[in-house]
C-alpha positions in Angstrom: -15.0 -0.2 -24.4 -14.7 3.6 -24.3 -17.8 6.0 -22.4 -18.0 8.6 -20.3 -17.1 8.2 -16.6 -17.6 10.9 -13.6 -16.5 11.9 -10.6 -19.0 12.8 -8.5 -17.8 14.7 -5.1 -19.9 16.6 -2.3 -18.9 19.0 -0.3 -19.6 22.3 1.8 -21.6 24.3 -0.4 -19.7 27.0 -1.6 -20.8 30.8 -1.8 -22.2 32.3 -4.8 -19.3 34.1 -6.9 -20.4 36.2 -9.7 -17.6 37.7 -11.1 -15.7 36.0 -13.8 -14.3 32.2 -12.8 -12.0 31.1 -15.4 -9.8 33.7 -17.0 -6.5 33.0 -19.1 -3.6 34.6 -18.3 -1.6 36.4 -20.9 0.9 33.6 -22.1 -0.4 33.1 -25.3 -1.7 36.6 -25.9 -3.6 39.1 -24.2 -6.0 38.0 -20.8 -9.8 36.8 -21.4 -12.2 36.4 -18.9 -14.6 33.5 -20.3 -18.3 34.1 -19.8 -20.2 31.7 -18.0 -21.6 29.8 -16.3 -21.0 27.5 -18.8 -17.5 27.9 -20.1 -15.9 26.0 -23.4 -12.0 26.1 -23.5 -11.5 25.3 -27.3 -8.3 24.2 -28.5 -7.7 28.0 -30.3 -7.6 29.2 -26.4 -4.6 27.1 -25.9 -1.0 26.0 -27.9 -1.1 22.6 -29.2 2.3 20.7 -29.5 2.2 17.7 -30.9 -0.3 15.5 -29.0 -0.1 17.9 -26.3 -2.4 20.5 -26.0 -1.5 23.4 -23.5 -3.6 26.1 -21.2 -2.5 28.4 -18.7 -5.4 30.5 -16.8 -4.8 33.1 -13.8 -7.8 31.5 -12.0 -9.9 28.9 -12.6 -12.7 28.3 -11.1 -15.9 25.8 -11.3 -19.1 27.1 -9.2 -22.1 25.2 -8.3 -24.5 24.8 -11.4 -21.1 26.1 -13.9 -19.2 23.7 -16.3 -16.1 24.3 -17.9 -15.8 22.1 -21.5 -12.3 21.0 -22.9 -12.5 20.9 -26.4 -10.1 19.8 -29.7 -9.4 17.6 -32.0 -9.4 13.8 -32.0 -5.1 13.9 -32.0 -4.7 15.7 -28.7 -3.5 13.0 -26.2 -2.7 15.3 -23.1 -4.7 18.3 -22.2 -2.4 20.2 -19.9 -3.4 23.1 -17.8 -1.8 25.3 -15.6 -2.4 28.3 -13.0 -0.2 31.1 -12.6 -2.5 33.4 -10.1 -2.1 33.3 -6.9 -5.7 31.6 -5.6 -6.7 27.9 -5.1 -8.7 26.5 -7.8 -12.2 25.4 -6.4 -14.3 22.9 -8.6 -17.7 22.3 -7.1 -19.5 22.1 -10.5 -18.6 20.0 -14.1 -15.7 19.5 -15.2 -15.8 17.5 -18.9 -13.4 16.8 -22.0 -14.5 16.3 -25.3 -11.8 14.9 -26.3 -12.0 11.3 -27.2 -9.6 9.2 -24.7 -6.9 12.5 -23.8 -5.1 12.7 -20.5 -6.3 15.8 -18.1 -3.3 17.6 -16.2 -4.0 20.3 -14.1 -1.4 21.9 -12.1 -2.1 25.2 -9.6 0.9 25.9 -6.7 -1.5 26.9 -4.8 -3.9 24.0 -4.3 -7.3 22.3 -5.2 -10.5 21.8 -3.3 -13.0 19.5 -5.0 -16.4 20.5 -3.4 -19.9 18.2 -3.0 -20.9 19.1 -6.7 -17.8 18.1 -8.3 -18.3 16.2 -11.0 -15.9 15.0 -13.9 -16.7 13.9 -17.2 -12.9 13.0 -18.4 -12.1 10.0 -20.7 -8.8 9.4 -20.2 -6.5 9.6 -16.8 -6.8 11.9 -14.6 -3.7 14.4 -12.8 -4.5 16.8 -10.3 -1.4 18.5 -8.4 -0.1 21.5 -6.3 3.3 21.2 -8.6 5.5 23.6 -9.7 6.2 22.2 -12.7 5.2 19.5 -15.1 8.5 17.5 -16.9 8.5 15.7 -20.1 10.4 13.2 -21.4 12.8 15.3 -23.6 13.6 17.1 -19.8 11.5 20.4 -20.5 9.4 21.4 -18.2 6.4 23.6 -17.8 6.5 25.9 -15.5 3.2 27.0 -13.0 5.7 30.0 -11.2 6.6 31.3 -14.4 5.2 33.0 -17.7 8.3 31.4 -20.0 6.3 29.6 -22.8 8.2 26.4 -22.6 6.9 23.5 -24.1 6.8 19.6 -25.8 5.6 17.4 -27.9 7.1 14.8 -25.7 5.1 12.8 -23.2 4.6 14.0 -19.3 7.3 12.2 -17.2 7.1 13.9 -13.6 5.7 16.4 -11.3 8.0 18.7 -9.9 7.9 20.5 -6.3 9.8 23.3 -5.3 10.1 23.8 -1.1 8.3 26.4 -0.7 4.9 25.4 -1.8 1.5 25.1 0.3 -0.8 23.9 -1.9 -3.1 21.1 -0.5 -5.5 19.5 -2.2 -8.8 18.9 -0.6 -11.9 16.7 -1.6 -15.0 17.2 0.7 -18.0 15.7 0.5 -19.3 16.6 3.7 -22.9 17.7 3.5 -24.6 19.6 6.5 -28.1 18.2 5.5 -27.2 14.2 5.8 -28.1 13.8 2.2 -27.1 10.4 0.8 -23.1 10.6 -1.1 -23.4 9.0 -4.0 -20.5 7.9 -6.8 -20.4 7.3 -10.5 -17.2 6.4 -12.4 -13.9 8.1 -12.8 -11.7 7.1 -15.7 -12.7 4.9 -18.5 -11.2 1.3 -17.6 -7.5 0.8 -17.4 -7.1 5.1 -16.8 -5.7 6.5 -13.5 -6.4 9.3 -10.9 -3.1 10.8 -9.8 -4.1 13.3 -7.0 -0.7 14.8 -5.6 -0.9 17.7 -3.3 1.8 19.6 -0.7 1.9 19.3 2.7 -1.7 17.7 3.5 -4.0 15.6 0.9 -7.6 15.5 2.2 -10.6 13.2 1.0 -13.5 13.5 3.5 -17.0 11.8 2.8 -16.0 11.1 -0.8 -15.9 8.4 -3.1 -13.3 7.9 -5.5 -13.9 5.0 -8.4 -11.6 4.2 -11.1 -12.6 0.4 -12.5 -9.6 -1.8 -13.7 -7.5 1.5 -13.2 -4.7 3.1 -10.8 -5.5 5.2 -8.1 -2.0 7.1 -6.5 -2.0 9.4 -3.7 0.8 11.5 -2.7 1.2 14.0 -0.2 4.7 15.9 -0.6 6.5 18.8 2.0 9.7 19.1 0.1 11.7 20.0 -3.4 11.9 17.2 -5.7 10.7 15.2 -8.2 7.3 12.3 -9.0 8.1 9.8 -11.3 4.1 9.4 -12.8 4.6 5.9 -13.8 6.0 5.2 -10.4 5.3 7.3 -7.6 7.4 5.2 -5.4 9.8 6.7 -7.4 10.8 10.0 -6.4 13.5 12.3 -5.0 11.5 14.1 -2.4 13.0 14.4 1.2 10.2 15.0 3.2 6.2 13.8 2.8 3.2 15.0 4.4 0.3 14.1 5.3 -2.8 12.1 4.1 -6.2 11.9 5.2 -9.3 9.7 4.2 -12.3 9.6 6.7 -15.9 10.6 7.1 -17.5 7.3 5.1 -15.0 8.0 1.9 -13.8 4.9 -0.6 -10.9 4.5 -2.6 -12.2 1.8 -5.2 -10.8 0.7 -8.5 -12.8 -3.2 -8.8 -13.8 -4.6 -11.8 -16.2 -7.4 -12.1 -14.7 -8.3 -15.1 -10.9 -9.1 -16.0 -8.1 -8.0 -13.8 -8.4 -4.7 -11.2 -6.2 -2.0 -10.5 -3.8 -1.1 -8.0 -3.6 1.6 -5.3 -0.6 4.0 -3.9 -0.7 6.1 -1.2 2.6 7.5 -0.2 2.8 10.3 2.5 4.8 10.7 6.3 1.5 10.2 7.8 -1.9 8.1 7.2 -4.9 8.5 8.7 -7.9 6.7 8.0 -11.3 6.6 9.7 -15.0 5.2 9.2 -13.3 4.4 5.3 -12.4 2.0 3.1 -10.1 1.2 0.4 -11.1 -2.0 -2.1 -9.6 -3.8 -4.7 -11.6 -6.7 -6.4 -11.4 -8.7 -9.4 -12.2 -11.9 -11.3 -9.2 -12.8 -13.4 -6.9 -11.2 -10.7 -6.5 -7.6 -8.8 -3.4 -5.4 -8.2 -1.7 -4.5 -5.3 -2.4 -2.0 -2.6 0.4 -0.4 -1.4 0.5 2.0 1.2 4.1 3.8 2.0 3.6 5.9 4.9 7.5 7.4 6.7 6.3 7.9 10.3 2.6 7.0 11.3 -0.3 5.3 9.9 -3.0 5.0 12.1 -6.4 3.2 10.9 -9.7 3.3 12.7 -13.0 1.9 12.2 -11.9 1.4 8.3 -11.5 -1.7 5.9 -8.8 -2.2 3.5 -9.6 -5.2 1.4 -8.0 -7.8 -1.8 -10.2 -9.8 -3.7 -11.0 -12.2 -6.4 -13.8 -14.5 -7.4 -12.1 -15.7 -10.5 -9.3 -17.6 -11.7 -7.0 -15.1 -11.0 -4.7 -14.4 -8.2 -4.9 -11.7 -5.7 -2.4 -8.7 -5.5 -0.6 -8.2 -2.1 -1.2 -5.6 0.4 2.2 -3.8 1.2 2.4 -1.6 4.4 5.7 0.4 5.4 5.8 2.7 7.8 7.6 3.5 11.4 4.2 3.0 13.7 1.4 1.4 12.6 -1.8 1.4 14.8 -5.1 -0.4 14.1 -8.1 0.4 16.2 -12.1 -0.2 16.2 -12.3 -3.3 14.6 -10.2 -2.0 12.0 -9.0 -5.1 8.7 -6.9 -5.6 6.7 -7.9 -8.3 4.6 -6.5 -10.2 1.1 -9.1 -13.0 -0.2 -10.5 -15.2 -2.5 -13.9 -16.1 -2.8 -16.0 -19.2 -2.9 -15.9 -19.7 -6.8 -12.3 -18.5 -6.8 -9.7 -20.3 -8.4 -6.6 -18.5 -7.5 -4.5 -18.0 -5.0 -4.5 -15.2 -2.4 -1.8 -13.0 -2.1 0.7 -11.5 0.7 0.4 -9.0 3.6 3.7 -7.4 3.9 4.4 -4.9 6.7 8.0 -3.4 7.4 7.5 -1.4 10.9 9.0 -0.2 14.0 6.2 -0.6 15.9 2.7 -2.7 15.2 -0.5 -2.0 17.7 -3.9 -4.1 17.2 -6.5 -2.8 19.0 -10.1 -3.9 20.0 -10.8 -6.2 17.1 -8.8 -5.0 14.6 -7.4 -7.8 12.4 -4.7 -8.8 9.2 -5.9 -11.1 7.5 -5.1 -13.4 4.8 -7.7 -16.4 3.6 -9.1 -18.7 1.1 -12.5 -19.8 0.4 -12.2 -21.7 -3.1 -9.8 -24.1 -4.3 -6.7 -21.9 -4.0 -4.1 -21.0 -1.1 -4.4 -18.1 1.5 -1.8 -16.0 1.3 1.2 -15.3 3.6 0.9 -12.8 6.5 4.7 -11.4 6.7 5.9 -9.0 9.2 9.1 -7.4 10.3 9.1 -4.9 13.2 12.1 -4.0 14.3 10.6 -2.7 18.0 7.3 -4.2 19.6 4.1 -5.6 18.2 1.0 -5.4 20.9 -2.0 -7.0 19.8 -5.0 -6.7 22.8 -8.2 -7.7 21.6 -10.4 -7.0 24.4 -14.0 -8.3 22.9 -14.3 -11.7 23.5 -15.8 -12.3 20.1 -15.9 -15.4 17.9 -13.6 -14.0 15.2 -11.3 -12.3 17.4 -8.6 -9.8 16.9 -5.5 -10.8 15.6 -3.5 -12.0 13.0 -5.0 -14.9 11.1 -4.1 -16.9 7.8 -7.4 -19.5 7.2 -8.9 -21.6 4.5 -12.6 -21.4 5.4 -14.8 -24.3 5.9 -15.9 -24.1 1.3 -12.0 -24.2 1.1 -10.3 -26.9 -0.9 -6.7 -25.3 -0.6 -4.0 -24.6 2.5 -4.0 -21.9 4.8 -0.8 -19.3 4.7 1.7 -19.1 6.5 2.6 -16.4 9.2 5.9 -15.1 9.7 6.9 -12.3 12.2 10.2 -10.7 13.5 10.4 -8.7 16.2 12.2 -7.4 19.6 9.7 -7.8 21.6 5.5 -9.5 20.8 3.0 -9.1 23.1 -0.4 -11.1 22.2 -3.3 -10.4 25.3 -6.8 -9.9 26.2 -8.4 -12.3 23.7 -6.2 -11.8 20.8 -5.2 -14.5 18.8 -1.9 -15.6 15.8 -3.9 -18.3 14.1 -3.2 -19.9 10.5 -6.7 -22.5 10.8 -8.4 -24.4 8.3 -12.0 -25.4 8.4 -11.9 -27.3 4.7 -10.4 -29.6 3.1 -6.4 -28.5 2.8 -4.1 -27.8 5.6 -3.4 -25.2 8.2 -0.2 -22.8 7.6 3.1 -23.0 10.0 4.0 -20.4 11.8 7.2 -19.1 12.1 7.9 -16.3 15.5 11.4 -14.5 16.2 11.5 -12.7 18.5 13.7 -11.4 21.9 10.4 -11.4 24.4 6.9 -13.8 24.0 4.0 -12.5 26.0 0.7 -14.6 25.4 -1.4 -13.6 28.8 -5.3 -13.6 29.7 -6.5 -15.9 26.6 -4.5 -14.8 23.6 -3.4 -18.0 21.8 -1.1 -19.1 19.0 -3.1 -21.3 17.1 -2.4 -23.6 13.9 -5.1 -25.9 14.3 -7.3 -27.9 12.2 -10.8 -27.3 13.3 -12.9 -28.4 10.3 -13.8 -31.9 9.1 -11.2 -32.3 6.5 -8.4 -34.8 6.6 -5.7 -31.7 6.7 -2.3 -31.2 8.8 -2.4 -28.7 12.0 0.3 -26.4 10.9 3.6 -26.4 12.7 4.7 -23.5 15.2 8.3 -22.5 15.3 8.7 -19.9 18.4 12.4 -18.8 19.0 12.4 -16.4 21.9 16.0 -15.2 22.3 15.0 -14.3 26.1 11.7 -15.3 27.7 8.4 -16.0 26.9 5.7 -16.0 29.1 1.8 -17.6 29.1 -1.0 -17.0 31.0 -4.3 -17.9 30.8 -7.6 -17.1 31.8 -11.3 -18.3 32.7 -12.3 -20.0 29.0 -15.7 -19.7 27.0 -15.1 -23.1 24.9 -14.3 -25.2 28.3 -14.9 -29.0 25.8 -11.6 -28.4 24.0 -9.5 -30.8 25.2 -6.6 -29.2 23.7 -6.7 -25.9 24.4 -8.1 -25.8 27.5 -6.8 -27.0 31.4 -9.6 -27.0 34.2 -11.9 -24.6 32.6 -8.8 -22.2 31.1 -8.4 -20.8 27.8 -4.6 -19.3 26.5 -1.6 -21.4 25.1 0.3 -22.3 21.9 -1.7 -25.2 20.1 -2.0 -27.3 17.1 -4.0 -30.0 17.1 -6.7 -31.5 14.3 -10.3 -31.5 16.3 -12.1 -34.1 14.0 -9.6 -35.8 11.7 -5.8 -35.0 9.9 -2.6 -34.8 12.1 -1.6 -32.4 15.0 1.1 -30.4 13.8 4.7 -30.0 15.4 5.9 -27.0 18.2 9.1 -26.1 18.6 9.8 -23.8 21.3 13.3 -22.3 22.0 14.3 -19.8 24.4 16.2 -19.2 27.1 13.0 -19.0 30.2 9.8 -19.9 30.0 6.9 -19.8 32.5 3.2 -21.4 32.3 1.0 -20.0 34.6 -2.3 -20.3 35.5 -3.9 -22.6 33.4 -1.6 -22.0 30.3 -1.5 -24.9 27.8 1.2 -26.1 25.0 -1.0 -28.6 23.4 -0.6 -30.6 19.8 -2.8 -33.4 19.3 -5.7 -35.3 16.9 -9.4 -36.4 18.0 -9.3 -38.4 14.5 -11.4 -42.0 15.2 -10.1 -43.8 11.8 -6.6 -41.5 11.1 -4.6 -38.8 12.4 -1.6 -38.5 14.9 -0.8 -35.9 17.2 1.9 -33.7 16.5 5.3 -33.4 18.6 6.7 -30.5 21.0 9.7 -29.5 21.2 11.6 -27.4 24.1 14.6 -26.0 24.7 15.1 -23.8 27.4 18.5 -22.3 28.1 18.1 -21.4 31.8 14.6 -21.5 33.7 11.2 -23.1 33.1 8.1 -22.8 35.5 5.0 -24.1 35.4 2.8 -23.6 37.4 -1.0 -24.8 37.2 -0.3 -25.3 33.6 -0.4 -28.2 31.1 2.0 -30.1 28.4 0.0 -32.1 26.1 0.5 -34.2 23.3 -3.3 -36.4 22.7 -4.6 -38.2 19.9 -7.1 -41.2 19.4 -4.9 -42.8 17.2 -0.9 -42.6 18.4 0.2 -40.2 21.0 3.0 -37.7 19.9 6.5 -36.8 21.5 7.5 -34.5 24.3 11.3 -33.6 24.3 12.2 -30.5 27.0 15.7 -29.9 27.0 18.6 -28.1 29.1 17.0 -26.0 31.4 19.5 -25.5 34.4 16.5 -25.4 36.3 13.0 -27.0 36.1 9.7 -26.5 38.4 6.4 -27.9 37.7 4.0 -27.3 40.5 0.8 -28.4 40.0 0.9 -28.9 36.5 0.5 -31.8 34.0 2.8 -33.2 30.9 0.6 -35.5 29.1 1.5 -37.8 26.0 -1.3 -39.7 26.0 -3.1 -41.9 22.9 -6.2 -44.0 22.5 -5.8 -47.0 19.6 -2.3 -46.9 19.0 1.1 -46.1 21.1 1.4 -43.5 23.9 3.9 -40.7 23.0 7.5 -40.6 25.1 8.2 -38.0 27.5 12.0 -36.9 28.0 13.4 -34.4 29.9 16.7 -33.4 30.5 17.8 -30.9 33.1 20.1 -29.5 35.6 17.4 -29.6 38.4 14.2 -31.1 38.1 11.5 -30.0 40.9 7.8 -31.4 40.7 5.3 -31.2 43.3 3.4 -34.6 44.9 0.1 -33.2 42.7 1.8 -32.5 39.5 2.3 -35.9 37.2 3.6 -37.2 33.9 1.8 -39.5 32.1 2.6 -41.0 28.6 -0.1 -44.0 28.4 -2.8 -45.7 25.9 -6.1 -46.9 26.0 -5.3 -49.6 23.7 -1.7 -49.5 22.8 1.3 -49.8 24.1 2.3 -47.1 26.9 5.2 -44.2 25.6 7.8 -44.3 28.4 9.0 -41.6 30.6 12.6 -40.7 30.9 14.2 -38.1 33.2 17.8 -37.1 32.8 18.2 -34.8 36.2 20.6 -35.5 38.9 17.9 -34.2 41.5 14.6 -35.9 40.4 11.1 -35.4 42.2 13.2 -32.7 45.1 9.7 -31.3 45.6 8.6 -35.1 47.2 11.1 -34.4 49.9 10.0 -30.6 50.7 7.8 -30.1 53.8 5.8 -26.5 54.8 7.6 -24.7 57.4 6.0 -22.6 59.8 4.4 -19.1 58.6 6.0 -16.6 61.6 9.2 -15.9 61.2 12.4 -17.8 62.8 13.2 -16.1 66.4 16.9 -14.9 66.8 18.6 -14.1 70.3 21.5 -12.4 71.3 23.5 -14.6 72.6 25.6 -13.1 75.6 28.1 -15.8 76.3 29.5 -15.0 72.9 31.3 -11.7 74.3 32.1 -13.8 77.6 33.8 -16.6 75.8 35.6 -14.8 73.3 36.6 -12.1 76.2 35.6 -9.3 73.0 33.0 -6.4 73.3 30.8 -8.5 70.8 27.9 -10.5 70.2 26.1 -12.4 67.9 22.5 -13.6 66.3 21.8 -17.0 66.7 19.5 -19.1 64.8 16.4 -21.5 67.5 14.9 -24.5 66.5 11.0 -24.6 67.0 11.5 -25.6 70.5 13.5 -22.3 71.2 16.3 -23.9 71.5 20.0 -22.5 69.6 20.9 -24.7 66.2 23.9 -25.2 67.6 23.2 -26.6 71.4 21.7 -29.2 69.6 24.8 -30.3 67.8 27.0 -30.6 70.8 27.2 -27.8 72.3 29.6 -25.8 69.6 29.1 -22.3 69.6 27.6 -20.7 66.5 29.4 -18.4 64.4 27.9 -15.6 61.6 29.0 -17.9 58.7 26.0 -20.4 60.3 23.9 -17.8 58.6 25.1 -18.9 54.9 23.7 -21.8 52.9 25.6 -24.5 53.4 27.4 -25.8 50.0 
């Protein structure tokens, strides 16, 4: 299906020019100034090659209420323009091709600004650069810096940059008066919009729409080469920046068939108040954003759909920090009548901040699986939530309660991964499949004041808690805090919300923790909780520790419960164990308790800290502790709060006929240690542990 599709783009109004707008340079002949304000560039203006049909014009210029018409004949398949002046082209009027289904290049060195009254009528793609030159596939090239009539009957291939260019491209629909922005369609179905400026790309308060098609984005600060069937592919050195803010969309859905894609490749990203969407029926493609040294996204939605049978593209993010803020998403799904799967998030990063809301999100709400959430960081991620809301910030892999498929999985590598105020790793399923694993590799764990790692099963389906597979290669570390959901007996102790769980709330099976680092510490109401509250089915799960050195806890729980049979606890080879005030619970209702077994070098619990691993109705798990000090904290008593007293004790110098004294250690009575075993004068090593 082939009609005409528009751009249309609002900006600053521009200031009335009267003097001639659009004049040819003297390539093919002598200069013309075209009369306006509505202009028709005719095929005898320009040098046909081929399928290719060239212009090259010293200015051009669009003005508010002027046109500019592109016409030839039916064979032309590129129209190719160039400017070899010395001024920015400004289009804030229409811009329209007559010619059925041809390609629109236009090339000026020295930039583009797309104004509020923008508005283009092209059938084919669309390619709007600050290049130097445009190269063909025979490895011509047509120049912008240069009057040499050089050209082909070959197809375009690449844009090429030369260092010293400047000119950004700019497309501002910023209106002082508030009225409403409005958009119509680009390209005719299947087409692209290639916008590729130097130094800084700009789209403010604009809407960009190309249905089924391709939009690519590329910011450049350096010589090189664009491959246009590939931007990705290139031989630049250096990027610059891209902007989208101010209410603008990047949008290429279809509600028919498969979508586009969209590329944006640049050293820095910034998006605010924006959005970029991609959704389809039989499918969608990817979006892809490559961005060298920062992206930063606030108050913005970038979002993968389908509601077909199709699956959903990925989302691929690379860049060195990447910073989410204002409730900021990045979301791949499939809708209620979808069939297909969901597809990937996929970040490469140095450093990953999620701030106040801001989420990644993969998840499924018809009969297909939510898509993996896969990240690789090779510094920090720090997600801090800070709202307290029902769908908190995070990083989340679901299958919603209309589901009938699994949730994703989420895999992360990292140095370090901090997870606080609220914020939340959860792969939950509310339907009918099961909850996706988790996988975490990382040096440092944080999880403090109500974060959680959740893999739970919190809808009425029959469907497996997903397992959570923490490697920690030095410490992690979980606090909680005061919870709002105090009836979950799995994720919370005494009132507390924060923890690692995977338990099934109505029916399935709890799913499996493994935990392996070298300390560990549970404070403050901190859980590690698997379990099942299944009446007719459904175990709980297992955990499994293995501490290398240290483990604390400290008002914190351990807990493996189920109504039907109670699941494992295993902590293994820590050289040292505390558990003051804490609880490790394998309990079970109808069938068997769980078994509890630790193994340590030192094993300290306090007289109001217990271990239980009983059953309602079944038989009771056993308890085994493999520590050659066991229950040490039984045998500890409170000492005194003032300090001990020490004397000099003067008979030292006399006895030893020296110049020299010594501190000795009292008792309570005031009395010297060593009066009170016979009499034998104390000497400094009494002040030394003794072995």
């Amino acid at each position: 299906m082939s009609y005409h599709n528009f751009l249309i783009i609002f900006s600053l109004i521009l200031p009335i020019i009267c003097h001639a707008e659009i004049t040819f340079d003297n390539s093919f002949g002598s200069k013309i100034e075209l009369s306006g304000p509505n202009y028709e560039i005719s095929e005898d203006n320009g040098k046909p090659i081929g399928n290719n049909l060239f212009h090259s014009f010293e200015t051009f210029n669009i003005n508010k209420g002027e046109s500019a018409i592109f016409t030839g004949t039916s064979s032309i398949e590129n129209i190719i323009s160039r400017v070899t002046g010395n001024s920015k082209s400004k289009i804030n009027g229409l811009l329209r091709s007559s010619i059925p289904n041809a390609n629109f290049y236009l090339l000026n060195p020295n930039g583009l600004f797309l104004g509020k009254n923008a508005r283009l009528e092209i059938n084919g793609s669309i390619y709007l650069s600050s290049a130097n030159y445009l190269r063909f596939s025979d490895k011509r090239k047509f120049r912008t810096n240069s009057k040499a009539l050089i050209f082909s009957s070959a197809q375009p291939e690449a844009f090429g940059f030369f260092k010293y260019n400047i000119g950004e491209i700019k497309i501002n629909g910023f209106d002082n008066n508030g009225d409403e922005i409005g958009y119509s369609e680009i390209v005719n179905d299947g087409e692209k919009l290639t916008i590729i400026g130097t130094n800084n790309v700009k789209i403010i308060d604009s809407k960009l729409y190309a249905p089924q098609g391709n939009i690519n984005i590329v910011s450049t600060a350096s010589d090189g080469e664009i491959i246009l069937s590939d931007i990705t592919e290139n031989t630049l050195t250096k990027l610059g920046n891209v902007e989208i803010s101010n209410g603008s969309w990047l949008d290429v859905n279809t509600k028919q068939d498969k979508s586009g894609s969209v590329v944006i490749l640049g050293e820095r990203f910034f998006m605010d108040n924006s959005d970029i969407r991609n959704s389809g029926v039989t499918g969608t493609g990817n979006i892809e954003i490559l961005s060298e040294k920062q992206l930063q996204i606030g108050n913005s939605l970038i979002r993968i759909s389908t509601s077909g049978k199709g699956n959903t593209g990925d989302i691929i993010i690379k860049t060195d920090e990447m910073t989410m803020d204002k409730k900021s998403s990045v979301q791949v799904i499939t809708t209620k009548a979808s069939k297909g799967n969901a597809g990937n998030i996929n970040i490469e990063t140095d450093k990953l901040t999620l701030l106040n809301g801001s989420q990644l999100n993969t998840s499924t709400q018809g009969s297909g699986n939510g898509g993996e959430i896969i990240i690789e960081a090779k510094e920090e991620i720090n997600i801090n939530d800070g709202s307290k809301l029902a769908n908190p910030g995070g990083i989340s892999s679901s299958a919603s309660v209309t589901s009938r498929g699994n949730g994703g999985k989420i895999s992360i590598n990292a140095d370090s991964l901090k997870v606080d105020n609220w914020a939340t790793i959860q792969t939950l399923t509310k339907g009918e499949g099961n909850a996706g694993d988790i996988s975490i590799n990382v040096h440092d764990l944080q999880i403090t004041n109500g974060a959680d790692i959740d893999a739970s099963n919190e809808g009425s389906g029959t469907g497996r808690a997903g397992n959570i597979d923490i490697t920690a290669n030095n410490s992690v570390f979980i606090t909680a805090t005061k919870g709002i959901d105090s009836e979950n007996m799995f994720v919370v102790k005494d009132g507390y919300l924060g923890g690692i769980y995977s338990s099934a709330n109505k029916q399935g099976t709890g799913g499996d923790i493994e935990l392996s680092t070298k300390y560990l510490t549970m404070r403050n109401g901190s859980v590690i909780s698997v379990g099942s509250e299944g009446i007719k089915e459904g175990n709980a799960g297992n955990i499994n520790l293995n501490i290398g050195s240290k483990f604390n806890m400290d008002n914190a729980a351990i807990l493996t419960k189920s109504q039907q049979a109670g699941g494992d606890i295993s902590i293994k080879n820590p050289d040292f164990f505390t558990v003051n005030k804490s609880q490790i619970l394998a309990n079970a209702n109808n069938k068997d308790g769980g078994n509890i077994r630790i193994i340590a070098e030192q094993f300290i619990k306090s007289s109001d800290s217990f271990l239980d691993a009983s059953s309602e109705l079944g038989i009771d798990g056993s308890v085994q502790i493999d520590a050659p000090q066991t229950n040490i904290g039984d045998e500890l008593v409170v000492l005194p709060r003032h300090l001990l007293r020490a004397r000099l004790q003067e008979q030292c110098a006399t006895l030893l006929r020296e110049d020299e004294s010594h501190f000795v250690r009292v008792n309570w009575l005031g009395v010297p240690r060593d009066e009170l075993e016979g009499g034998v004068l104390g000497s400094h090593h009494d002040l030394e542990p003794k072995q």
